[in-house]
Each structure stands twice: as structure tokens, then as C-alpha cells.
C-alpha positions as CSV (number, residue, x, y, z in Angstrom):
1,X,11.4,0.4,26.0
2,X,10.2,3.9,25.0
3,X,11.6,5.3,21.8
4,X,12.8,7.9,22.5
5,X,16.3,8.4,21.9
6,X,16.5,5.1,19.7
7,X,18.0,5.7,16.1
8,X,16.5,4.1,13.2
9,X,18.7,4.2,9.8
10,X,16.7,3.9,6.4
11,X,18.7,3.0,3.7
12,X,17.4,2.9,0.0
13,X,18.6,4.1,-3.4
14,X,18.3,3.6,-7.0
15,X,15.5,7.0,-8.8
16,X,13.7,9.3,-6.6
17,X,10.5,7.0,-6.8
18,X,12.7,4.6,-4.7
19,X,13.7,7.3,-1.8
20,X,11.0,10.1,-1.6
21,X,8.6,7.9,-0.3
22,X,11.0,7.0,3.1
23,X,11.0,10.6,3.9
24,X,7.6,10.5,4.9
25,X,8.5,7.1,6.5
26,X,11.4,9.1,8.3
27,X,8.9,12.3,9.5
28,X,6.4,10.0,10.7
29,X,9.0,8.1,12.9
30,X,10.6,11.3,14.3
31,X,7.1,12.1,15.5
32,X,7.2,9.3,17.5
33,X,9.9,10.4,19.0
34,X,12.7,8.6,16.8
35,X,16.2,10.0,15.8
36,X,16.1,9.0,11.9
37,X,18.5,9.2,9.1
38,X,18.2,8.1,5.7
39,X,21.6,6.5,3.8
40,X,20.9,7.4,0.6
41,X,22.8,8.9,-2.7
42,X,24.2,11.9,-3.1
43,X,21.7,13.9,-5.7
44,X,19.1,12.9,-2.8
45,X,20.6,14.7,-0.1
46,X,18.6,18.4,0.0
47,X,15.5,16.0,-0.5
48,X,16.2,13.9,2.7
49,X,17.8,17.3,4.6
50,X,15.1,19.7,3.4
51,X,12.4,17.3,5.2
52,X,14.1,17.4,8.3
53,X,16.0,14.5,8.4
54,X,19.5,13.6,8.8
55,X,21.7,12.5,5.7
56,X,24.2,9.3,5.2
57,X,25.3,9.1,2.3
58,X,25.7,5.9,-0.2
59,X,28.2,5.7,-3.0
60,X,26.4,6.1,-6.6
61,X,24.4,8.7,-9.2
62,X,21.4,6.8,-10.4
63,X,20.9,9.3,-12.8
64,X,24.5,9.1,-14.7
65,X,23.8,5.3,-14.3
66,X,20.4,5.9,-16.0
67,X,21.6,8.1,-19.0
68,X,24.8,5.9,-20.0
69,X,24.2,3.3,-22.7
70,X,24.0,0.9,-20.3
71,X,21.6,2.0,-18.5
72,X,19.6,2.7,-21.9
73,X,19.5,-0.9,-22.8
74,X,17.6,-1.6,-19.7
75,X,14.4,0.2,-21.0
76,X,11.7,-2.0,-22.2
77,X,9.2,-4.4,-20.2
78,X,10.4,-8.2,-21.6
79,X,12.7,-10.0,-20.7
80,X,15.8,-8.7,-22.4
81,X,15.2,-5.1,-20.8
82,X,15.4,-7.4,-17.5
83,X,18.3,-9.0,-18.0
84,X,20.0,-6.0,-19.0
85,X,18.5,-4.2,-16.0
86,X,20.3,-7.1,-13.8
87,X,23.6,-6.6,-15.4
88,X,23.7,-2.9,-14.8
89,X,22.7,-3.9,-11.1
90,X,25.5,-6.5,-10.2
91,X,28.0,-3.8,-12.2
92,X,27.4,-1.1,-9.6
93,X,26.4,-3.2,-6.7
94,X,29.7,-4.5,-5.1
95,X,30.5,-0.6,-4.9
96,X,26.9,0.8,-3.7
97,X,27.2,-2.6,-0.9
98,X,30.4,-1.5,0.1
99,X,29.4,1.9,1.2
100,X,26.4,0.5,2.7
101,X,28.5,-1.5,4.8
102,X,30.7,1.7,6.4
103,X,27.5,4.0,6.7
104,X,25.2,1.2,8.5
105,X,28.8,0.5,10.6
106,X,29.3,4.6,11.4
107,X,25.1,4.8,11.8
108,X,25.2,3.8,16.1
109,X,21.8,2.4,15.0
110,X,19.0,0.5,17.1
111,X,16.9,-0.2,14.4
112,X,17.8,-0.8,10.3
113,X,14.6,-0.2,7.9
114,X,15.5,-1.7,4.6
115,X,13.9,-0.7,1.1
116,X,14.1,-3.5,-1.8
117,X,16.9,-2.6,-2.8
118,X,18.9,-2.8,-0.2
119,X,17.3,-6.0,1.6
120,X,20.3,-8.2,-0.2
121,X,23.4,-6.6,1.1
122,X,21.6,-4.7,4.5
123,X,20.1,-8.0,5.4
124,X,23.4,-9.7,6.4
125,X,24.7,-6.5,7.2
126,X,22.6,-5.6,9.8
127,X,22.9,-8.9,11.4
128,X,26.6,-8.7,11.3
129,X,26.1,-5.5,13.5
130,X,23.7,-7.2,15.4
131,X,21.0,-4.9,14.3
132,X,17.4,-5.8,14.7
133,X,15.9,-5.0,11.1
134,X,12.9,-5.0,8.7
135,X,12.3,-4.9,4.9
136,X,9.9,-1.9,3.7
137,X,9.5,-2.4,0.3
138,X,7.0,-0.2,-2.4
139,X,6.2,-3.4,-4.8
140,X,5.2,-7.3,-3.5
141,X,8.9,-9.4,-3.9
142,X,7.3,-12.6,-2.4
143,X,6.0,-15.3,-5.0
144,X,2.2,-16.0,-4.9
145,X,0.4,-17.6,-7.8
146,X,-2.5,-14.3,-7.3
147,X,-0.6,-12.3,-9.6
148,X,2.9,-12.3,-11.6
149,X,6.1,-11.0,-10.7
150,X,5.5,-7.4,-11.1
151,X,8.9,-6.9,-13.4
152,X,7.4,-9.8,-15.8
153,X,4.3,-9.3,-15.7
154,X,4.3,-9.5,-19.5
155,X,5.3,-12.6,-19.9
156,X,2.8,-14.9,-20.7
157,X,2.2,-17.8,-17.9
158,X,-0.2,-20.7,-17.1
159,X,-2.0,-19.5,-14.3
160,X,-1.2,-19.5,-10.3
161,X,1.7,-22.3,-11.1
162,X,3.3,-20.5,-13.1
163,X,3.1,-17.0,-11.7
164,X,5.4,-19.0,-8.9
165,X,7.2,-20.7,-11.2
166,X,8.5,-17.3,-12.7
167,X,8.8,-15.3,-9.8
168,X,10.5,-18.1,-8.1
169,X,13.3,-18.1,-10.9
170,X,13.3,-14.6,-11.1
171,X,14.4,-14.4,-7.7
172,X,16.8,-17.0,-8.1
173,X,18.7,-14.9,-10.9
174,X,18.8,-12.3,-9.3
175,X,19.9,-13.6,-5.9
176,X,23.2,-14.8,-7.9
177,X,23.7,-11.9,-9.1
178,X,23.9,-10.3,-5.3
179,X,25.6,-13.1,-3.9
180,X,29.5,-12.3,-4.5
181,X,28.7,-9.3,-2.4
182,X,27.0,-11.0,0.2
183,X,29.8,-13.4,0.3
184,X,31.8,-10.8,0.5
185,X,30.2,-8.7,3.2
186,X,29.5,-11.8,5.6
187,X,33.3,-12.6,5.5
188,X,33.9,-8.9,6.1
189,X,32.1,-9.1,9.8
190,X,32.9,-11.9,10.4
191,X,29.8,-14.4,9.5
192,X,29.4,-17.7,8.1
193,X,28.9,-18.1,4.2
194,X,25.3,-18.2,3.4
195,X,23.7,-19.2,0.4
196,X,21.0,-17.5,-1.1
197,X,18.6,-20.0,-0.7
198,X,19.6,-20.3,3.0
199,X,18.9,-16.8,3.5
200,X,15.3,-17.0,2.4
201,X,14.7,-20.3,4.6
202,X,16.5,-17.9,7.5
203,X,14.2,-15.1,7.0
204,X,10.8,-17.3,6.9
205,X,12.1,-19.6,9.9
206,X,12.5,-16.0,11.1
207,X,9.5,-14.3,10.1
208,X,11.9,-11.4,9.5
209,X,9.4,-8.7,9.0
210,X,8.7,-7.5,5.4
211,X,6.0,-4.6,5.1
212,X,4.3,-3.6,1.5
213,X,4.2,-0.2,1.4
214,X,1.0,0.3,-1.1
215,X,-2.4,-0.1,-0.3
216,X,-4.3,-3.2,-0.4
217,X,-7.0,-2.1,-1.8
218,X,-5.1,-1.3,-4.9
219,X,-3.1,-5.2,-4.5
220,X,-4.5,-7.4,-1.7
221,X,-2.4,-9.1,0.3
222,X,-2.1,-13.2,-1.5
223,X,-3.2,-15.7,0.7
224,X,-0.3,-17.6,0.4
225,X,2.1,-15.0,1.1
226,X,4.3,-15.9,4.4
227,X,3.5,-15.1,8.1
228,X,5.5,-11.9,8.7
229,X,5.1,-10.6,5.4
230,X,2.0,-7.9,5.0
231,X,0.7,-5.3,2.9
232,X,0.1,-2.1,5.1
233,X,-0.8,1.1,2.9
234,X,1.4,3.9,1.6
235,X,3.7,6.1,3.3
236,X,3.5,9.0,1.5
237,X,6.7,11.5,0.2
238,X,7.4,14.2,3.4
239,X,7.0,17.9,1.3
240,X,9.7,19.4,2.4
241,X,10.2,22.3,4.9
242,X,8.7,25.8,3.6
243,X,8.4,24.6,0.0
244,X,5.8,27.1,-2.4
245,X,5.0,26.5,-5.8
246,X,6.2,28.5,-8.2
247,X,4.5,31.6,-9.0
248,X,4.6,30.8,-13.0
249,X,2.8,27.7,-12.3
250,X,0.0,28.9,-10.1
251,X,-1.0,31.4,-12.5
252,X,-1.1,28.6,-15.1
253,X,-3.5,26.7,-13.2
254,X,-5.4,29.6,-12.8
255,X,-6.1,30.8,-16.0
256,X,-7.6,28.1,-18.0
257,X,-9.4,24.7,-17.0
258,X,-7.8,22.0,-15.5
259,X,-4.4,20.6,-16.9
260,X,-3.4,17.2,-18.1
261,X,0.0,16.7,-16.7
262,X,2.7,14.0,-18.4
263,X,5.5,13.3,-16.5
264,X,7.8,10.1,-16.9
265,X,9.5,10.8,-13.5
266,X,13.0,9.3,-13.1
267,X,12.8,7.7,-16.8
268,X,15.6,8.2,-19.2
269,X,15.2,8.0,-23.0
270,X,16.9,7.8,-26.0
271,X,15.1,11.0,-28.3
272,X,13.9,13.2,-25.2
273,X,13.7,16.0,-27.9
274,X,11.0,14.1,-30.1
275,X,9.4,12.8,-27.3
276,X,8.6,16.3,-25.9
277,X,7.0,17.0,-29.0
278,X,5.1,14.2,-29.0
279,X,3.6,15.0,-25.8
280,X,2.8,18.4,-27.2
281,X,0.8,17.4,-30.1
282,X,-1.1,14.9,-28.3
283,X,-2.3,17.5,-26.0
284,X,-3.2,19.9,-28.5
285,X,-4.8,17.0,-30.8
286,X,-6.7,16.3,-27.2
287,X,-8.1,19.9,-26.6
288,X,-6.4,20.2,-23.6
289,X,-4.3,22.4,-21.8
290,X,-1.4,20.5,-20.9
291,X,1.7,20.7,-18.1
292,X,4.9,18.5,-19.4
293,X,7.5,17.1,-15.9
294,X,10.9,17.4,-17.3
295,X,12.2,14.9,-15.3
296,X,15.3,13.1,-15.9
297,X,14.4,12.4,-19.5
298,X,14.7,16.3,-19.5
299,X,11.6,17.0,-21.7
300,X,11.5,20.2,-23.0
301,X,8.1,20.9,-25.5
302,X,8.2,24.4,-27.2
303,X,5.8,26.5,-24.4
304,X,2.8,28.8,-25.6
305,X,-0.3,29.4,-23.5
306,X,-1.4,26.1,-23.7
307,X,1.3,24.2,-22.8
308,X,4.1,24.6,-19.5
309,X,7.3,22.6,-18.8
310,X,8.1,22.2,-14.9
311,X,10.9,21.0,-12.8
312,X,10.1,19.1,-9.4
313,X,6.7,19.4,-8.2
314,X,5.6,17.9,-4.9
315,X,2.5,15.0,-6.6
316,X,0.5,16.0,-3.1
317,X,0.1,19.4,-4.4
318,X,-0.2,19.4,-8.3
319,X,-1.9,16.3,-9.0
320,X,-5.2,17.2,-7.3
321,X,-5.5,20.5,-9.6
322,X,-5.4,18.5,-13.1
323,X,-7.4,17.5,-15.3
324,X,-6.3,13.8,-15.3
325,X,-2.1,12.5,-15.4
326,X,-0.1,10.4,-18.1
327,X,2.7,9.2,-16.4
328,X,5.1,6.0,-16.7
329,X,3.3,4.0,-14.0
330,X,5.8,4.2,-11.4
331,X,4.8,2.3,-8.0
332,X,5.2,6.2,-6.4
333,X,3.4,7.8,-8.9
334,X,0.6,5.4,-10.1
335,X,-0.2,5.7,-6.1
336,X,0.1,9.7,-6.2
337,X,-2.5,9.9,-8.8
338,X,-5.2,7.6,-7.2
339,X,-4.6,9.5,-4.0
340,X,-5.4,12.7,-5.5
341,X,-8.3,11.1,-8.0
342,X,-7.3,11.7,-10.9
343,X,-7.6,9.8,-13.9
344,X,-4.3,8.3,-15.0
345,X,-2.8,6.7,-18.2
346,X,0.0,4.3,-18.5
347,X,3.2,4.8,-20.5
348,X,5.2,1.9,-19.0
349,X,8.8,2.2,-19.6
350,X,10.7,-1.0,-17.6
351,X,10.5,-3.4,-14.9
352,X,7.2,-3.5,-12.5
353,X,5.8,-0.3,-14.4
354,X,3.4,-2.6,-17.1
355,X,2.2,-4.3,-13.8
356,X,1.0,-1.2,-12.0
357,X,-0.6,0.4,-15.3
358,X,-2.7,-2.6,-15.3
359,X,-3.4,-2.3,-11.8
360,X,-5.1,1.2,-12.7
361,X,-6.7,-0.3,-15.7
362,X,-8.2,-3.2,-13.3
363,X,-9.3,-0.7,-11.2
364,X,-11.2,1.3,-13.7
365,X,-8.9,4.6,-13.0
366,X,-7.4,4.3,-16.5
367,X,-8.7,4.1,-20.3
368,X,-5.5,3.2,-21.1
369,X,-1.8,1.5,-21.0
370,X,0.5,2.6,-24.0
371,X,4.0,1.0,-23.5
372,X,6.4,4.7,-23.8
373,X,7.9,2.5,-27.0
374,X,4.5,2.2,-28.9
375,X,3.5,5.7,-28.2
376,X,2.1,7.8,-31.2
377,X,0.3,11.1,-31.6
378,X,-3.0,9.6,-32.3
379,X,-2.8,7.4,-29.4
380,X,-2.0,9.3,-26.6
381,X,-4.7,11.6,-28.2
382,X,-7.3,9.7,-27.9
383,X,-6.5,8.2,-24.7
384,X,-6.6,11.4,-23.1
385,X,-9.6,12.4,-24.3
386,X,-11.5,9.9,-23.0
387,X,-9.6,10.2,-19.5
388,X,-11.0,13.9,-19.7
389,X,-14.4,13.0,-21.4
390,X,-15.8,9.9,-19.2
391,X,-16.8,10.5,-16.4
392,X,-16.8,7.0,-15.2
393,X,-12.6,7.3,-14.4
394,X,-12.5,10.2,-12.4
395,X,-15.6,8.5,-10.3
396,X,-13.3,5.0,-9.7
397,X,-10.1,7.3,-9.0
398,X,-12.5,9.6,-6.7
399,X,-13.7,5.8,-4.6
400,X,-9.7,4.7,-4.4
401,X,-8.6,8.2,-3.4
402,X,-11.5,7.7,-0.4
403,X,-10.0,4.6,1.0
404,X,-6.1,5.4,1.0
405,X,-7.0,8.8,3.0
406,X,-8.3,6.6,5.5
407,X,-4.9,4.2,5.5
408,X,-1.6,4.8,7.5
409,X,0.6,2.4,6.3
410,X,3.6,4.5,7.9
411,X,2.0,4.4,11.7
412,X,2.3,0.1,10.8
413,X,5.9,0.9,10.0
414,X,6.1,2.9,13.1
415,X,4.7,-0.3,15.6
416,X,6.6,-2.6,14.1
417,X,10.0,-0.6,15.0
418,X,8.6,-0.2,18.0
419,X,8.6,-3.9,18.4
420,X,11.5,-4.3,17.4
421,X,13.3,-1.9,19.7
């Protein structure tokens, strides 16, 4: 069967990091001569309709979730942060699943691609429709005993047993969490109850497909990872249509040497204002010129020639121009950098973010990791300087940024919707 005329339906949610990459997903499938929507959240709608692609919509405002006090106590990388985190999820979950379930209903899809997030309710959903599916994830959710779960990776563990061991109860928890929805949802349309642990020997009896969407030269594939599951490169975030920069920040760039941007993306925090300042006086301690994201933490440093605040900026466009990047180590982001080669540092705020700053560390692309709670002036200083100073991390960022320009991770995502349709 050609593709043409076949609809595909990506649904994701939860901070931009967790969407903007499926709209490159989505362009590179409509070149192949897909019909694509995205189901997404309302504040991501002009992103998904300014690349092209058509808009569902999914209940939910991550970022109100993110700046209530609820969504405050989830910030930190141990294992209270975590189980906060999982509270906030099974508070907002029945409602998010709900809509999933009327927009994948309304969506006249052949085929369902399904971020991590929305693998525990769109799983059952799309075999209620009778929808073939696959899971397209941006960070490993399978087991292995090579590495730890990426969202406790902090957590102290005796080797390969117990990286399953955790990751293995991890998933557990978290499966009961999403279950009452499942239930839920499978009675809705009709389907057997199915247990959590039933669903994963389903999907493995299955080998329902589960593609990594990061690079494997950055995290190789673990040998003992399931047939089915595999780790296929980036897709990279769609710029949308007839975007420029804006004129402010060009003539930034160009008056003065290379930048170091700091940018904590989708991350909320408590003293924003503080923070910002922070940020200033470790650039200016560093000798550097210095470009601060504002983000959803809403940074705002006091400006002078040295030093810019900036809204949304495509990371395909302004990363390659600086200096080197400070970020919060963000799947998305961490991967943005590396693909520009850039020397990064890590200011991990929650979940998986500790995991992929030590990724860039590993890989000799970073001086350093600074949890965003442990941060100081003097720190981030000196960090930076040696970003800007040694050679040696631009060189490593330069050899990574080589090898995922010659990766397509989306064209695997493209051929295995093809198989599927």
C-alpha cells in the first residue's frame, strides 16, 4: 500500500521539549506523502500549525501545571522530586486521557505514533480503534542493567542488577499510577481489563514497535533491550514556516565575539528574579558576552551591551553562533547543542535531566554538571570559562556534531509507518 492518502496522528504533550521535536517527525512524514496531525495542548498549537501541520487538540496547560505549587515540588533529581512528579501526573492524567480518547476517536487515522507520554493511555486506545501503532519516545523507558533509569540516575545502585532492579520498580509505580485510566478507557471501547503487567508481556509477545529518538552514538542501544525496541537517531524540531530572527538579536551576534547562551527551556522556578541575576554575574565574572532564554522560568537579567534576554529561538539557528550553551540538560536541548558543537554545561533541574548532563560529561562535550539547586556565582563562572578556554570541548562537541548530521532517525520513523500501513 502506497502512503499516500494514509493519515498518521502524533499525539504527545507535557513542555515544549516533549512536542517540538514531532514536528519535524510530522514534516518528514508529509514528505512522504502522509496526511499528519499532531494532538497536542493548546499553548502548542501555532507551533504545530506554523510548521505546516494540522492541529488536535488535548486537554491541559503544562505551563500553569508547571508554575503552581504542585508543580514546584516536583523540581529536584532524587527521589522525592519523583514521587512528587508522579502525583502531579496521575492528578491531571484521567483528564489529559480522556481527551486523548475523543481526538484519537474523531482522528479517521491509519496509523497512531505515540510519544512517552502518551504510550499508557494511547496504547489501549489505539487498539480499541483498531489502530496499528508505535511508541516514539526522546529518552530509553526499557530496563537494561547498561545504564540506570534515566529519571534516577542519582540514586546510588549495585551495578547492571540493580540498574534493572530500579528501573523495573520504577516502572511498576508508575504503571499504577496510569492504570485507573487505563481501566477506565479499556471499558470505555469496549476491551477486556488489562493489568499492567499484562500489557508489557502483550507488547513484547508483540514486538510492538518502540523507536529511541536520540542518537546512539550519544546512548547505544543495551544489548539486552527487546526485539522491536531500537534506538534510531534524532528527529529534529521543524522551524517553522517564514520564521527570521529578530533584528535585535542579529546585531548582537554581530557586534562582539561569540555568546554564551543559558537557557533552562520549559523549567519553572521558585526565585526567577535572583536567578536571572545569577546568570548575569556569572557571565560577567566569566568575561563573556552572554544571551539569557527567558523561557518559562521567565528570566529577565538587567540588559547592557553585554548581556541580551530573548524569547523563543529556533536551537538550529542560534546555537551554532555561540560561544558555548548552559542549559538544564533537557533530552531536546542537550541534543541541540551537540548538533551544533557547541560546548554545553549542565544545570539539571528534575527527572532524566542529571542523566543526560552526564551523558555530555561522558562524552567529553562538558566541563561540567551543576544541579540548577547548587548553582552559585563562582561556579557557573568557572565552569564557563573553561567551556570557552579548552579547546578540547568544542573539538569532542565538533566529532558528535559530525556523526548525527549523517543520522536520520525520522526517515526510520518514516519505514516503520510504512510497515505498518
Amino acid at each position: 500500500m502506497t502512503s499516500k492518502g494514509n493519515r498518521v496522528v502524533i499525539v504527545t504533550f507535557g513542555t515544549r521539549g516533549d512536542v517540538a521535536p514531532y514536528t519535524g517527525l510530522g514534516v518528514e512524514l508529509e514528505r512522504a506523502g502522509y496526511q499528519v496531525a499532531i494532538a497536542t495542548q493548546r499553548p502548542y498549537a501555532e507551533l504545530v500549525t506554523g510548521c505546516g501541520l494540522e492541529y488536535r487538540e488535548i486537554p491541559g496547560d503544562p505551563q500553569a501545571v508547571a508554575a503552581s505549587s504542585a508543580g514546584r515540588r516536583t523540581q529536584g533529581t532524587g527521589p522525592k522530586a519523583l514521587a512528587n512528579s508522579l502525583r502531579m501526573i496521575k492528578n491531571h492524567f484521567r483528564e489529559v486521557s480522556a481527551g486523548m480518547l475523543d481526538t484519537m476517536r474523531d482522528s479517521a487515522a491509519d496509523v497512531f505514533v505515540l510519544s512517552m507520554a502518551a504510550i499508557p493511555a494511547g496504547y489501549h486506545i489505539a487498539e480499541g480503534l483498531r489502530v496499528p501503532s508505535l511508541g516514539a519516545v526522546l529518552v530509553p523507558v526499557h530496563p537494561t542493567g547498561d545504564f540506570p533509569a534515566p529519571a534516577l540516575s542519582r540514586i546510588p545502585v549495585p551495578g547492571r542488577w540493580g540498574n534493572r532492579m530500579v528501573a523495573r520498580a520504577s516502572a511498576a509505580g508508575t504503571s499504577r499510577i496510569f492504570q485507573p485510566s487505563v481501566d477506565w478507557i479499556r471499558q470505555e471501547l469496549g476491551l477486556p481489563r488489562l493489568s499492567a503487567k499484562a500489557t508489557r508481556l502483550e507488547q513484547d509477545a508483540r514486538r510492538w514497535p518502540v523507536l529511541c529518538g536520540y542518537s546512539p552514538a550519544v546512548l547505544p542501544r543495551p544489548s539486552d533491550w527487546r526485539e522491536g525496541v531500537d534506538v534510531v537517531g534524532y528527529w529534529w524540531p521543524a522551524r517553522p514556516a517564514g520564521w527570521e530572527p529578530p533584528a535585535r538579536l542579529v546585531e548582537f551576534l554581530e557586534n562582539g565575539p561569540p555568546p554564551v547562551c543559558i537557557t533552562l527551556g520549559s523549567m519553572t522556578t521558585h526565585d526567577h528574579s535572583d536567578l536571572a541575576e545569577l546568570f548575569g554575574a556569572a557571565l560577567k565574572k566569566a568575561g563573556v558576552r552572554g544571551i539569557v532564554q527567558q523561557g518559562w522560568a521567565d528570566l529577565a537579567p538587567t540588559e547592557n551591551e553585554q548581556l541580551m534576554a530573548i524569547g523563543e529561538v529556533p536551537y538550529d539557528w542560534l546555537f551554532p553562533r555561540l560561544a558555548a550553551v548552559v542549559h538544564h540538560a533537557g533530552a531536546g536541548t542537550a541534543a541541540a547543542g551537540l548538533r551544533a558543537g557547541v560546548p554545553a554545561i549542565g544545570v539539571p533541574v528534575w527527572l532524566d535531566q542529571p542523566f543526560w548532563a552526564g551523558r555530555l560529561l561522558d562524552l567529553g562535550a562538558s566541563p561540567a554538571s551543576i544541579p540548577l539547586r547548587r548553582l552559585s556565582v563562582d561556579r557557573l563562572a568557572a565552569a564557563i570559562r573553561a567551556a570557552v578556554s579548552d579547546p578540547s570541548y568544542r573539538q569532542r562537541a565538533q566529532g558528535m556534531a559530525q556523526l548525527l548530521h549523517a543520522e536520520d532517525g525520522a526517515a526510520k520513523v518514516v519505514a516503520a509507518v510504512k510497515q505498518l500501513v
